[in-house]
KOLRO-372058 format. One record per atom (N, C-alpha, C): residue in one letter; z, x, y. Coordinates in steps of 0.001 Angstrom, whole numbers, padded with zeros to 6 digits, always signed. Each point is the difference from the previous one (the first is absolute). Layout:
N
AZXY;...
This chain:
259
X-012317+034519-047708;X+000133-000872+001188;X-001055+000402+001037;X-000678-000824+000416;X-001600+000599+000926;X+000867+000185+001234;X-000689+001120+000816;X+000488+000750+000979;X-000723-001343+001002;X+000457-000026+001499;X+000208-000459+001171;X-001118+001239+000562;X-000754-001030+000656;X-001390+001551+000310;X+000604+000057+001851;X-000144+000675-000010;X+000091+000060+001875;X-000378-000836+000893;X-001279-000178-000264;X-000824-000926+001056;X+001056-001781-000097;X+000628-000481-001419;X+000835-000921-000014;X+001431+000084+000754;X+000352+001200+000280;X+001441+000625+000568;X-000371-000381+001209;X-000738+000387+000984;X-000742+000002+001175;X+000176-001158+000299;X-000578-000901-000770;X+000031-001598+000645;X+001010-000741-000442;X+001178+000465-000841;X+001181-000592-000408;X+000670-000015+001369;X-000496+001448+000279;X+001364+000765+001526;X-000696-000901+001419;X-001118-000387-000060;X-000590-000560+000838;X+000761-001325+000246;X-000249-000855-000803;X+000931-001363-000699;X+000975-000504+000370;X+001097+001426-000309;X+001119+000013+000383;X+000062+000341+001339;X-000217+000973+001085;X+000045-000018+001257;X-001024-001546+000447;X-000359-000604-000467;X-000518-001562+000951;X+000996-000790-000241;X+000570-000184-001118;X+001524-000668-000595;X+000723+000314+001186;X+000454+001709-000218;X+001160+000167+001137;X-000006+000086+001296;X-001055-000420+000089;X-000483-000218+002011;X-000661-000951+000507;X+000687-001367-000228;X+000032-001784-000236;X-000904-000293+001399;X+000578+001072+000890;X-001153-000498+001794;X-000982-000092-000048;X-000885+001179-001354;X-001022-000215+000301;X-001244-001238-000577;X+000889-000992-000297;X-000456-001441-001302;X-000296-000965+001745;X+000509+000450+001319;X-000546-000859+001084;X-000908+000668+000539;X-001308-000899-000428;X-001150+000871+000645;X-000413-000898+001447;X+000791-000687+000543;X-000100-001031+000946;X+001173-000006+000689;X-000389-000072+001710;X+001481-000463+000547;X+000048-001014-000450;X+001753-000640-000206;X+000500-000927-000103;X-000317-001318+001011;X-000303-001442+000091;X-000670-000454+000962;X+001384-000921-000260;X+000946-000182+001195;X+001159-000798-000177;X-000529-000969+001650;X+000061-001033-000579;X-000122-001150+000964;X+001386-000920+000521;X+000137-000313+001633;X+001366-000198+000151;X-000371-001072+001373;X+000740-001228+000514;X-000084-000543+000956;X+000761+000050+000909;X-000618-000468+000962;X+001462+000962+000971;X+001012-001214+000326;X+001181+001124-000374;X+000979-001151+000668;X+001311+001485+000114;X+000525-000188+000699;X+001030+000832+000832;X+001286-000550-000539;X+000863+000555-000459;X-000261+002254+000129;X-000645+000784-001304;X-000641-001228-000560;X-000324+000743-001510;X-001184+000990+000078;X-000654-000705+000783;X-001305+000436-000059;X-001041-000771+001317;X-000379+001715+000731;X-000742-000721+001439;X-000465+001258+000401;X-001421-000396+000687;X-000589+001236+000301;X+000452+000632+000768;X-000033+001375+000293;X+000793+000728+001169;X-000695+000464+000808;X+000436+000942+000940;X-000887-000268+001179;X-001310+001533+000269;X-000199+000337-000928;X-000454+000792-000370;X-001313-000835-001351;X+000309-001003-000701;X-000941-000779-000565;X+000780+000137-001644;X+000885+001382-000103;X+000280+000199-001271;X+001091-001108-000249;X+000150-000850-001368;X+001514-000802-000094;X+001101+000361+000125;X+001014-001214+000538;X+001087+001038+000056;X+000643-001007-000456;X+001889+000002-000150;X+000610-000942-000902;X+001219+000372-000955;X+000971-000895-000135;X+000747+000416-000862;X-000753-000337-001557;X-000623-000423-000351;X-000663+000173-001397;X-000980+001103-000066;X-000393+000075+001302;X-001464+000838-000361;X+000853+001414-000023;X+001174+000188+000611;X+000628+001486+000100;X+000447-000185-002132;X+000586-001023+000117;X+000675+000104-001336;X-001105+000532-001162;X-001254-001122+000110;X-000869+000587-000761;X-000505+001114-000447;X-000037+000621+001239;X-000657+001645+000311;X+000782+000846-000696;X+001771-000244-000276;X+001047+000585-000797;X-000588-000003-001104;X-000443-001772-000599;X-000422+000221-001412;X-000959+000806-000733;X-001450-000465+001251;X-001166+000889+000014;X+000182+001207-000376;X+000757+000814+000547;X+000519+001020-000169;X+000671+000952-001643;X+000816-001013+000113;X+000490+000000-001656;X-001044-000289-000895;X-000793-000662+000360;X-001424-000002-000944;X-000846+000932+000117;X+000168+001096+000665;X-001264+000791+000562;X-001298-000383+000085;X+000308-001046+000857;X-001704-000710+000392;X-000134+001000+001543;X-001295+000572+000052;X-000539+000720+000951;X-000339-001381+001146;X-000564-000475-000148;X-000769-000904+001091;X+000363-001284-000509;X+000108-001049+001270;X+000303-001095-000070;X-000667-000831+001034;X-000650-000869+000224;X-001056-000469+000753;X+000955-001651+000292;X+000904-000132+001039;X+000773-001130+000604;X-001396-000857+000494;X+000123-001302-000346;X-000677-000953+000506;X+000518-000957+000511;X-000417-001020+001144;X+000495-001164+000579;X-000717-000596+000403;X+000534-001426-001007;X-000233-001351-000326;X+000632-000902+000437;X-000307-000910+000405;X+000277-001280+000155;X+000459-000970-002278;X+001093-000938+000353;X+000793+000579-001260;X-001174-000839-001069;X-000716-001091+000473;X-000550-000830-000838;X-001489+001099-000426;X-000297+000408+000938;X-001268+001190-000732;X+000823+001373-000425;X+000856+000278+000139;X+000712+000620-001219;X+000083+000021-001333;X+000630-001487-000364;X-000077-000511-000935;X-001288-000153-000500;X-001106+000041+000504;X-001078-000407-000676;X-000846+001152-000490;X+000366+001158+001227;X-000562+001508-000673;X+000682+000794-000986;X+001196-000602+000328;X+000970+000768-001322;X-000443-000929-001602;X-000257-001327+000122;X-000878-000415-001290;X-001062+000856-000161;X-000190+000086+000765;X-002184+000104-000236;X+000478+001645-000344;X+000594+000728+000135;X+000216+001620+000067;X-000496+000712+000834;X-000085-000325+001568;X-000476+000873+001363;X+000869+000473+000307;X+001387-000570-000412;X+000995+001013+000035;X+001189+000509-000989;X+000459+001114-000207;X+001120-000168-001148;X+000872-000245-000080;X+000730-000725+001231;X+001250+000061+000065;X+000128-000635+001202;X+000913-000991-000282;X+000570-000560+001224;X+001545+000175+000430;X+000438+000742+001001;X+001331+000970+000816;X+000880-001392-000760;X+000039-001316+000740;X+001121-000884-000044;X-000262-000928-000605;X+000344-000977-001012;X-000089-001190-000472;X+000896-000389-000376;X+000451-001601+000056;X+000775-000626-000796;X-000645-000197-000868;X+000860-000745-001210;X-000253-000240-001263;X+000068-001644-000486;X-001541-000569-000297;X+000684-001504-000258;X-001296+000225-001254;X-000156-000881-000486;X-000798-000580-001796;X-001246+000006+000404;X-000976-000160+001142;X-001513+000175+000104;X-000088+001363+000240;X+000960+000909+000481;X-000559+001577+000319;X+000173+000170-000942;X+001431+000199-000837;X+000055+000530-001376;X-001569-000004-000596;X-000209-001312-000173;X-001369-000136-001023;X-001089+000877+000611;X-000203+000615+001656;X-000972+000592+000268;X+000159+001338+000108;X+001196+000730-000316;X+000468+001009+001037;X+000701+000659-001410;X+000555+001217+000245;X+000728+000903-000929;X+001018+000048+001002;X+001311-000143-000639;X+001545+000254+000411;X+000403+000744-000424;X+000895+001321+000955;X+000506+001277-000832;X+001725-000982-000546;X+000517+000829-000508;X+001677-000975-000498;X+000563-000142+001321;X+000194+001135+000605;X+000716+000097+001210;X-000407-000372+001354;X+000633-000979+000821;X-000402+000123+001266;X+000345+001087+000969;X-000904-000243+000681;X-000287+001365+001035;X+001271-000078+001138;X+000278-001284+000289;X+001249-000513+000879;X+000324-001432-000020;X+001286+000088-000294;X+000190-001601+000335;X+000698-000484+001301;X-000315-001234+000488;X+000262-000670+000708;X+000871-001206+000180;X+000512-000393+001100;X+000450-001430-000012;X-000898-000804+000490;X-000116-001301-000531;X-000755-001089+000533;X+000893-000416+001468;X-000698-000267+000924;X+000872+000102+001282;X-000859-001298+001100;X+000792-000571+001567;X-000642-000800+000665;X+000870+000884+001356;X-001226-000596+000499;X+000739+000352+001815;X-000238-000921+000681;X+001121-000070+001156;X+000178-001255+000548;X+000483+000573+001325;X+000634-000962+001330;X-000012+000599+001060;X+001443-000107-000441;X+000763+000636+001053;X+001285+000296+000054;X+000825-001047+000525;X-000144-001270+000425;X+000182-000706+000587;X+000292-001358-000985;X-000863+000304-001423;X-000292-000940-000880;X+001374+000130-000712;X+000937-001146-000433;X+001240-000547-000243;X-000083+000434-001858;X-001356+000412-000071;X+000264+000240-001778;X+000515+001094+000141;X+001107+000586-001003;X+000333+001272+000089;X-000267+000433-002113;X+000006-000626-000273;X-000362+000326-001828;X-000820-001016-000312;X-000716+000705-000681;X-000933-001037-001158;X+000489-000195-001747;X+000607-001134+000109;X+000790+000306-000921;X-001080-001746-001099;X-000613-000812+000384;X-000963-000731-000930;X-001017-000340+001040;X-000882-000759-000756;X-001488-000347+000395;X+000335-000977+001650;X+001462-000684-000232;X+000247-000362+001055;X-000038+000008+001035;X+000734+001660+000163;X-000286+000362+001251;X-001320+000510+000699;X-000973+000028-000927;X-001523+000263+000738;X-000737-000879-000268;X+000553-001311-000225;X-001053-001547+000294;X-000177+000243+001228;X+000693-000051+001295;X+000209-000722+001331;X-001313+001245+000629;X-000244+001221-000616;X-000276+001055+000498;X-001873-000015+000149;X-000518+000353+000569;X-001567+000323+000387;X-000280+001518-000074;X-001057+000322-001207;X+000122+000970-000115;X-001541+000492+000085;X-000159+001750+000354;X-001292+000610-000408;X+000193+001076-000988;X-001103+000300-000441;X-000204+000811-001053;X-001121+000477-000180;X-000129+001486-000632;X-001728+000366+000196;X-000556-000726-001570;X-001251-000229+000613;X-001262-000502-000941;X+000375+000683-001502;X+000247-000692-001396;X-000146+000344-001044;X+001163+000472-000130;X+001170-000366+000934;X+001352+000930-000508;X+000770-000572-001559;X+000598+000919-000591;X+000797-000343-000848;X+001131-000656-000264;X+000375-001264-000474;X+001055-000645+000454;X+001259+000157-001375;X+000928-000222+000486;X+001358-000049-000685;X+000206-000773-000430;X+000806-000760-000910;X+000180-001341-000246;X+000517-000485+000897;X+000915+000209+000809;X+000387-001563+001000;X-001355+000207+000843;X-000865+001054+000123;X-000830-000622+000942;X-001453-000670-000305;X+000207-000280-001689;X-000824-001028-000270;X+000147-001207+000009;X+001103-000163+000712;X+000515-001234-000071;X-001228-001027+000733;X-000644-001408-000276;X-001115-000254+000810;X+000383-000609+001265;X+001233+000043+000280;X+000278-000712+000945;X+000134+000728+002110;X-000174+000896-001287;X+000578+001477+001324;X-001399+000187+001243;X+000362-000062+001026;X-001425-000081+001030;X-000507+001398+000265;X-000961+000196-000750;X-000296+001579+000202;X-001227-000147+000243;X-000719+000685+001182;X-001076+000442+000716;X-000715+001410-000388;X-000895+000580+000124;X-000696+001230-000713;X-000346+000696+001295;X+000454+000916+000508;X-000401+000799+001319;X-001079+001413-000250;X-001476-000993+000056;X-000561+001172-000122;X+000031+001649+000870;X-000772+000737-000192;X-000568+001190+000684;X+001434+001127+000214;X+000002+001003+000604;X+000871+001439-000464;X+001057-000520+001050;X+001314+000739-000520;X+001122+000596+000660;X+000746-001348+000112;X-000325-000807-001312;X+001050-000941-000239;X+001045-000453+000544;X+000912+000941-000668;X+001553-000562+000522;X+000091+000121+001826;X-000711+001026+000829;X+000655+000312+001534;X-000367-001355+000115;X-001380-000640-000015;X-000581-001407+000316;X+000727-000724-000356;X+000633-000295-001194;X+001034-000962-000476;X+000865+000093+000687;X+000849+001480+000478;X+001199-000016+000795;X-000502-000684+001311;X-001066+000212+000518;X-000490-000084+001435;X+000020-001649+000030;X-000129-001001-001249;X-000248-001175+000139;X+001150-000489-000215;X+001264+000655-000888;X+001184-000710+000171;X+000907+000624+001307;X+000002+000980+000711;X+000214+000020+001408;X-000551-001009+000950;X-001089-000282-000263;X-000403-001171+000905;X+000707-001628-000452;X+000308+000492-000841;X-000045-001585-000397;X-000937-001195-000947;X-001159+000557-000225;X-001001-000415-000636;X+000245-000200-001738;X+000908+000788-000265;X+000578+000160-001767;X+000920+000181-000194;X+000401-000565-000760;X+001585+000086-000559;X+000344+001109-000889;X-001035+000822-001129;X+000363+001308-000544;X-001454+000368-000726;X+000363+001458-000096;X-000925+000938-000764;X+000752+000409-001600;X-001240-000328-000972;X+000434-000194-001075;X-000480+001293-000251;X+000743+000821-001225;X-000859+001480-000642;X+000810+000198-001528;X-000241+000253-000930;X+000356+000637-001041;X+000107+001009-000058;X+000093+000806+000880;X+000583+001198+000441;X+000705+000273+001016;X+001261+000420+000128;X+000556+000037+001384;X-000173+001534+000719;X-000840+001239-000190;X+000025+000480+000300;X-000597+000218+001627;X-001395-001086-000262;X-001007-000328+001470;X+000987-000875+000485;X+001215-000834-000413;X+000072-000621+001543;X+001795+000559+000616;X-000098+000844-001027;X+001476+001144+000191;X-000547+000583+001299;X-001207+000464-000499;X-000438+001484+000818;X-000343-000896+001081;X-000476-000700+000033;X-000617-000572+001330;X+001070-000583+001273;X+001284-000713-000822;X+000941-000334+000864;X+000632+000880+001010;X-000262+001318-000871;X+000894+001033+001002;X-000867+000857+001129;X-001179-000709-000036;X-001089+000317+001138;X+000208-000430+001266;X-000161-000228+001164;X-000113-000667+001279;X-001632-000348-000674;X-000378-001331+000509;X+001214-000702+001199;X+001163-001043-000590;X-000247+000520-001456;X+000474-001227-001083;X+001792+000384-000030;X-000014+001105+000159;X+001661+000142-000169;X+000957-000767+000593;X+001018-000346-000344;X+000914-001211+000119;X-000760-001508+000423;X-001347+000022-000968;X-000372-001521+000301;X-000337-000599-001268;X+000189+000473-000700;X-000258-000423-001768;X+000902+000674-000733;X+000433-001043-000983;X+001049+000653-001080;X-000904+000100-001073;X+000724+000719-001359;X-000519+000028-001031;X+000809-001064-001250;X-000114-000919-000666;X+000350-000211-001117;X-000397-000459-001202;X+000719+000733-001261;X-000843+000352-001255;X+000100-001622-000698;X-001090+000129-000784;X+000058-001614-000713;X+000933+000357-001919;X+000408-001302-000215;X+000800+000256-000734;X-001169+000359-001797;X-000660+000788+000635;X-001026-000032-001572;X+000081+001539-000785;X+000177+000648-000785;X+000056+001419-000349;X-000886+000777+000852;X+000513+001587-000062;X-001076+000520+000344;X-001326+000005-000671;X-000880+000646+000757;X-001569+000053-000563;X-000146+001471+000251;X-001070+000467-001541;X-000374+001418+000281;X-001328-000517+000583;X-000146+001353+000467;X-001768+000326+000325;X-000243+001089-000307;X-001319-000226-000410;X-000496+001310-000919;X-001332+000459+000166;X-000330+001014-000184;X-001107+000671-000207;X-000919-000821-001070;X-001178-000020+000223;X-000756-001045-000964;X-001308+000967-000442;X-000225+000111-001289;X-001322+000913-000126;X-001143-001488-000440;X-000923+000492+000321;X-001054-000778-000691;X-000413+000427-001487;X-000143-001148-000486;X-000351+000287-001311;X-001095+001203-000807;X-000650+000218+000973;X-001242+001334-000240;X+001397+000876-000305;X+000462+000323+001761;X+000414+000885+000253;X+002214+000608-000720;X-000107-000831-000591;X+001187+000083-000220;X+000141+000792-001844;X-000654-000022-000834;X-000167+001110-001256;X+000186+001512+000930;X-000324+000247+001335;X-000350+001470+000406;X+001230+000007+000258;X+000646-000935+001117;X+001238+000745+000792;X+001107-000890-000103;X-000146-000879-001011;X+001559-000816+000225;X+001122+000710-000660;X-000053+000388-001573;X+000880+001021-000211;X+000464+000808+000654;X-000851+000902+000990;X+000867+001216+000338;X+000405-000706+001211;X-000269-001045+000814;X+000506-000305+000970;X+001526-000371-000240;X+000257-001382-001172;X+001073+000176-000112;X+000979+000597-000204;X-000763+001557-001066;X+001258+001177+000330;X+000631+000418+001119;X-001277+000179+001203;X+000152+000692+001258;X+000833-001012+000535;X-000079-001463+000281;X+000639-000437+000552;X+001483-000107+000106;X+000260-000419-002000;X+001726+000586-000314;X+000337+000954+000826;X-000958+001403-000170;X+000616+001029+000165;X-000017+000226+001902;X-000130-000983+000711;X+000078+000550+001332;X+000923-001533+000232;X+000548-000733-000677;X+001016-001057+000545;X+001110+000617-000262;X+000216+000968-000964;X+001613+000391-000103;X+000221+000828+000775;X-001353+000506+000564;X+000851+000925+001368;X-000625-000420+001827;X-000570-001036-000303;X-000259-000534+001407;X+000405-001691+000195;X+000727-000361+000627;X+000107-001653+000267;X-000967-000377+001161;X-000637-001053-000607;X-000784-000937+000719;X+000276-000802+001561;X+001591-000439-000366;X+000935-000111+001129;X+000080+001069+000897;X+000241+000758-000268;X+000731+001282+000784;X-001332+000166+000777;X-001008+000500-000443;X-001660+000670+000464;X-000014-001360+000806;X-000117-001157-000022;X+000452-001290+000812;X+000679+000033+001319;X+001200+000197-000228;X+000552+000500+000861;X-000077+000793+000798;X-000345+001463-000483;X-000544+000656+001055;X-001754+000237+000505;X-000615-000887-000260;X-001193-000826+000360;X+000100-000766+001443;X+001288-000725-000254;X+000291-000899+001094;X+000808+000827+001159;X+000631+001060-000764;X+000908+001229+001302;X-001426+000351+001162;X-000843+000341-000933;X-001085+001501+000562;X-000823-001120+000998;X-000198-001183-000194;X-001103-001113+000546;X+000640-000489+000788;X+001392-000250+000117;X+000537-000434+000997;X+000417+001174+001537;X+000043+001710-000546;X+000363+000602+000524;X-001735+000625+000935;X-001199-000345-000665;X-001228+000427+001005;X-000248-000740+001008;
């Protein structure tokens, strides 16, 4: 049986320590691209992101032993277009509909789910959305390129596109005045968080539309997703069974309401 010469031992043992020390296969910070919308994700005042996703992420990051991570902010339609092209690897939040699929890599799991949700003033006589009915009569905004639910493809529904940042306060600010009848979102977390702000508190309600929830997820680009989508989805399992999305939510909205 021919002997194993040394100099082959050497680089077997080599082999195996690059196998068993997976961190060092990222020779690049991670470049995760995210738009701002509150409380997920918004620059802080210091320039670094801050956010209940971007904290959640950093959990995962973590569980992945990614050293560096390079947060970017986009506006959502050039997002989408750098996360095709591969300027970036990853986009923090996305819904999920049949043209991203085809451009984008989906891990199984979403990162958080949401309710599809509307806000309205407090004054407004709807108290449930229970069919398409009750949001004929309604005038609505919504940001540019948002994702819609099925009742809110309905074509009949009057929906307006409110460009430029900080969405929903402007939406609240226009149905306090009077100017709109509601703010539409597929997520109720921005207009949760926002209601319980001044000057909006006790002037807008929240209610959910009758459509399932929606995940949102972490999106790799196709370059970039052979490197880190596997271990992401491990890391991610492994930091949902011991952290809730809600809860970190919740006390998101304690700590922001209490500065």
């Amino acid at each position: 049986m021919p002997r194993i010469q040394p100099l082959a031992l050497i680089i077997m043992g080599c082999l195996l320590v690059s196998i068993a020390e997976p961190s060092h296969i990222f020779a690049k910070p991670l470049r995760v691209g995210y738009f701002k919308v509150a409380p997920h994700a918004m620059p802080g005042s210091q320039g670094a992101p801050q956010g209940v996703a971007v904290e959640y992420f950093r959990l995962v990051a973590r569980e992945m032993q990614l050293d560096e991570i390079e947060f970017i902010m986009l506006p959502l339609g050039r997002l989408l277009l750098d996360l095709e092209k591969n300027q970036i690897d990853m986009a923090l939040l996305l819904a999920r509909d049949a043209e991203r699929v085809e451009k984008f890599v989906y891990p199984e799991k979403a990162f958080c789910v949401t309710k599809p949700s509307i806000a309205v003033s407090v004054s407004n006589p709807l108290q449930k959305v229970t069919s398409i009915e009750d949001l004929l009569p309604l005038s609505f905004h919504e940001t540019p390129g948002n994702y819609h639910t099925a009742i809110m493809q309905d074509p009949r529904l009057q929906i307006e596109p409110l460009t430029g940042e900080d969405f929903t306060r402007r939406c609240y600010a226009m149905i306090v005045a009077g100017r709109i009848d509601a703010c539409y979102q597929p997520d109720h977390y921005p207009i949760q968080f926002e209601a319980v702000r001044e000057p909006f508190v006790d002037h807008v309600k929240i209610l959910y539309l009758p459509d399932p929830p929606i995940g949102l997820y972490s999106v790799f680009s196709k370059a970039s997703a052979p490197l880190y989508l596997k271990r992401y989805e491990k890391a991610l399992s492994a930091v949902q069974q011991r952290h809730s999305y809600g809860v970190i939510f919740a006390d998101f909205i304690t700590d922001y309401k209490n500065r």
